[in-house]
N, C-alpha and C positions, 0 to 999 in steps of 0.2 A: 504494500500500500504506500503510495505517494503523498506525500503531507506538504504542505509549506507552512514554516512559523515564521511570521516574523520577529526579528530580532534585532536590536542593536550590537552595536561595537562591545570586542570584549574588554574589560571582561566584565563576568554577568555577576556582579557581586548587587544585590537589594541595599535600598537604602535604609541604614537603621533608625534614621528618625525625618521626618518631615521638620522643613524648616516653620511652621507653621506652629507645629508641636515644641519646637525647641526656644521660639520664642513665648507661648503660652504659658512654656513651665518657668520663664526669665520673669513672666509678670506674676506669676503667682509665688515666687519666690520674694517677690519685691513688695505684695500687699503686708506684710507684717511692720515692715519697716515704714510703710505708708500711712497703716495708719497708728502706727505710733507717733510717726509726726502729726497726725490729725491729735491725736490727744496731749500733747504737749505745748503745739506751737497754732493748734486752731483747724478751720477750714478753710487756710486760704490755700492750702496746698492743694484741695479736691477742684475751687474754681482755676487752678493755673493748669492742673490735668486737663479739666475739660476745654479749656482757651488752647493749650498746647494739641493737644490729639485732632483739635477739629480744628488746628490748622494745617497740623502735620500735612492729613489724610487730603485737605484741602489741594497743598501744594502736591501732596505724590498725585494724585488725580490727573492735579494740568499736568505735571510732566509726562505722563505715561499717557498722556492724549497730545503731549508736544513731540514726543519721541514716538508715538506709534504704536505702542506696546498694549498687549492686550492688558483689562484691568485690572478684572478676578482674580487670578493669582497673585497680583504682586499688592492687590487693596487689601485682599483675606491674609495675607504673609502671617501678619502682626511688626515685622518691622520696621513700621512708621509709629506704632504704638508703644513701643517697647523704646524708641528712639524718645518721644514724648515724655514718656514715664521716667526717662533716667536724665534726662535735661531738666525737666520740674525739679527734683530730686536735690536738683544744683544752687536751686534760684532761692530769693526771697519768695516768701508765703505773700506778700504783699506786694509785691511787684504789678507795675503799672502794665496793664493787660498787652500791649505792644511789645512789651520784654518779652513773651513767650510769642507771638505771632515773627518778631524777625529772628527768634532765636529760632524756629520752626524754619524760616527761611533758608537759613544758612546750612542748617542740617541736612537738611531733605533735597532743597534745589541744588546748592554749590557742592555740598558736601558729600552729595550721594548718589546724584541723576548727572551732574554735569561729568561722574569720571565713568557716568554708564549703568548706574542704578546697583542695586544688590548684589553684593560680591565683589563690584569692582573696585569698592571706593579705598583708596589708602589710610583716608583719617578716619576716625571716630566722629561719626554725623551727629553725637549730642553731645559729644565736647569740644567741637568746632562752634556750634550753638552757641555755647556755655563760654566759651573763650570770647566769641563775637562781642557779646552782651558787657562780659566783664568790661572790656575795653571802651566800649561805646557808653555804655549804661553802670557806671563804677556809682553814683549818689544812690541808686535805684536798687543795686545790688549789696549795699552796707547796711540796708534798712529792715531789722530784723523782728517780730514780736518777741519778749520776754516769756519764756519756760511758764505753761499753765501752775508749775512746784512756786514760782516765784510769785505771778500773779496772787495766788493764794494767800503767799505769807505775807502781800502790800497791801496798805491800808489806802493808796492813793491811785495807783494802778488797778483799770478796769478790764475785763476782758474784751476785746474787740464783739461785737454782735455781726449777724452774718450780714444784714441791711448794711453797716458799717463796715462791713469787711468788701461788700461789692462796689461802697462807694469810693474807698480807697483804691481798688485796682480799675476801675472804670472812668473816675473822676477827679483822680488826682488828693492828696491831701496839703495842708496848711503845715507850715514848718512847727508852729505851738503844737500842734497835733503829734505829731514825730514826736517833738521832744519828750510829750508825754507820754508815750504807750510804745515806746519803741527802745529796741535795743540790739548794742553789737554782738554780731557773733563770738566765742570764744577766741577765734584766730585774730579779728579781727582786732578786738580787746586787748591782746596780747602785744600785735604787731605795735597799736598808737602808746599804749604804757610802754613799752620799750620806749617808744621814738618820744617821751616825755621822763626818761630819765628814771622810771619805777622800774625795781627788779621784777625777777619773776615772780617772788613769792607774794609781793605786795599785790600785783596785778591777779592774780588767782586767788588771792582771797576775797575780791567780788564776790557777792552771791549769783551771778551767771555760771562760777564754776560749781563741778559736782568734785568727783574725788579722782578723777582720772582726766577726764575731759569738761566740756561744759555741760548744764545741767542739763539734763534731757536728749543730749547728742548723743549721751555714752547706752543711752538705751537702743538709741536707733542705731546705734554702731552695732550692737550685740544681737539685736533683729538683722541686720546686713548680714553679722557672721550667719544664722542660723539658716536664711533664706540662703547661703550662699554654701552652706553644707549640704540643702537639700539637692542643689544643682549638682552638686558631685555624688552627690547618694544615684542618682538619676543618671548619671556621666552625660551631663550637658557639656560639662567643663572637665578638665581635669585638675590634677593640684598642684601642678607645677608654676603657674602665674600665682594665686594666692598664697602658697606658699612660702616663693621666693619674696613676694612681694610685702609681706610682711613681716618676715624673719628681718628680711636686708633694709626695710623702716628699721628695727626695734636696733639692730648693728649698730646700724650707719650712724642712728643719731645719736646711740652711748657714747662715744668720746665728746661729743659738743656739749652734750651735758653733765661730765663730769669733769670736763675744764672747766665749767663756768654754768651753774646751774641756776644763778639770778637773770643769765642773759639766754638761755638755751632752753629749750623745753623737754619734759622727760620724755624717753621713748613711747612710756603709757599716754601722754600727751599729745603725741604726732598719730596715735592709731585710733584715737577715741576721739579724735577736734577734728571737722572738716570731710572729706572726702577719699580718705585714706582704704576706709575698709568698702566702700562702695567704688572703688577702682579694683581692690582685690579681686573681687567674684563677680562685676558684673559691665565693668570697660575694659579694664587692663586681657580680660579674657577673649571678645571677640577678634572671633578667628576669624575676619577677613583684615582688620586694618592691625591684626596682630602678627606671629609668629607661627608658622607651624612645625616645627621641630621640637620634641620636647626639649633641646637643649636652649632652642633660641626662645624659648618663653620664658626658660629663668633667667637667662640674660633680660631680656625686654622688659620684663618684673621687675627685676636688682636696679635698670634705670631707670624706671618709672619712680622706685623709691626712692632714689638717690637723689633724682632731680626734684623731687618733692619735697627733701628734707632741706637742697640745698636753695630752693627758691624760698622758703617757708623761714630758711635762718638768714638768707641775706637779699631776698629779692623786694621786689616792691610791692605785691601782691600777700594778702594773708596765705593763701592756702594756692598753691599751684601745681595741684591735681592735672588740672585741666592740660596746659602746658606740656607737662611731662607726660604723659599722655601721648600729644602730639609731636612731640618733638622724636620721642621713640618710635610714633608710627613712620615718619618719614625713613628713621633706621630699622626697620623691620626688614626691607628686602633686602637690601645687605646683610644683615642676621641673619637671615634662612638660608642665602646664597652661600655664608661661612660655616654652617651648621646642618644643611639635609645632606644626607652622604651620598657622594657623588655615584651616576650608575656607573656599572661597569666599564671600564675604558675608556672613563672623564677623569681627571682631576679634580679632587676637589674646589671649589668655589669658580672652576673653571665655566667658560659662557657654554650652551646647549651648541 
């Protein structure tokens, strides 16, 4: 009997997960940590989601009707959601609703359709966002609510209401406004008492800090760990990027802090303040503007820390996640180049 199958090119290995699926399990790994932020710092985090995702989805739409591309698949993917979800993630809860519409810009249009859409892009499309915004929107981005722990123990400080909290990101607020219900981040805190002459210990005894990091961050740090254990439970990821990447934090930054621990923050400080454990498990990991070699993901991770700890002790920027980040993805294809092993009868790092 005569059959015809058709078939593709070999070889015939099934795919183990749908990218559909792999980003479904990146957002459900990230609601813990989401809404611990809702319970500490409010609901402006839930209105920047929904500002960010419905512009995301907004711009992949045009592009994939400017480029031709059919919709379904790359609409249903999840990520422009998942891009969304980890930009908000970055930003002020209060941030003026345009901070998340051009940070959606930069992410989705420049960052991810102009190098060819999914898969092709070099950088990280929500930390090109995230870096845009900083630069452009630095007033916007300093402007933080006060920890609901804190809120609580003030006799003067009122919790923002949600009518209140829509006016602020839609209409702008009044500077007496800020000064009252508003407060720096931990890095942020740290970076300006430095640059006024307080050590470190003076500036951390704020009640913004907790006993690691600032108050209410070190919880959402420890929802990031747990969501980000579940990714590996799962082999979304593997543990070579969080791994390195926080070992070579906690390294790198022991000697700055034990020359000089009024001027240098402690290691528990750089992984609990900021953006540190949410690069571990859920930027510093994808595998397109990352590495694929296990060896070249713990290099890519050790500079992602490195440049973190070293923009964060001397740069101008509280926390420069973001950056380091980017600056690694540009080294990423030299990394792989020096680290997947050559096939047979290439040299190593030699061209194809």
């Amino acid at each position: 009997m005569n059959k015809t199958f058709n078939t593709t090119s070999a070889p015939h290995i099934p795919s183990r997960i749908s990218v559909q699926k792999v980003m479904l399990w990146v957002c459900l790994a990230l609601l813990p940590a989401i809404l611990a932020h809702v319970f500490y710092f409010g609901l402006g985090i839930v209105l920047q989601m929904i500002l960010a995702t419905t512009s995301a989805y907004l711009f992949e739409w045009w592009c994939l009707k400017w480029r031709k591309q059919p919709l379904k698949p790359f609409i249903t993917d999840l990520s422009a959601l998942v891009t969304a979800w980890l930009f908000v993630l970055c930003i002020s809860p209060i941030a003026p609703w345009y901070v998340s519409v051009v940070g959606m810009f930069f992410a989705i249009v420049v960052a991810k359709h102009l190098y060819g859409g999914l898969g092709n892009n070099i950088f990280n499309p929500a930390m090109v966002g995230f870096a845009v915004i900083l630069i452009a929107f630095p007033q916007s981005m300093s402007l933080w609510l006060p920890p609901s722990e804190l809120i609580g123990l003030s006799q003067t400080v009122e919790p923002l209401s949600f009518s209140e909290l829509l006016n602020w990101i839609f209409s702008g607020h009044q500077q007496t406004q800020v000064d009252a219900v508003t407060a720096a981040t931990p890095l942020a805190a740290i970076q300006t008492g430095l640059q006024q002459n307080y050590s470190l210990s003076e500036i951390t005894a704020q009640t913004i800090f907790g006993d690691f990091g600032g108050m209410g961050w070190e919880w959402i740090a420890n929802w990031l760990f747990i969501g980000g254990l579940v990714l590996l439970y799962k082999r979304i990821i593997t543990w070579h990027v969080p791994v390195a990447l926080l070992v070579t934090t906690l390294v790198f930054s022991t000697p700055f802090y034990l020359f000089n621990n009024d001027v240098f923050m402690s290691p528990l400080q750089h992984i609990f303040s900021g953006g540190i454990m949410l690069a571990a498990f859920f930027i510093a990991t994808d595998p397109t503007s990352g590495c694929s070699s296990n060896r070249g993901k713990l290099i890519f991770a050790a500079g992602v820390a490195i440049l973190t700890v070293l923009i964060r002790n001397f740069g101008s920027f509280p926390d420069g996640v973001a950056f380091a980040i980017l600056l690694m993805n540009m080294s990423a294809p030299l990394i792989d180049r020096l680290t997947i092993p050559a096939p047979y009868g290439k040299k190593p790092g030699a061209l194809p």
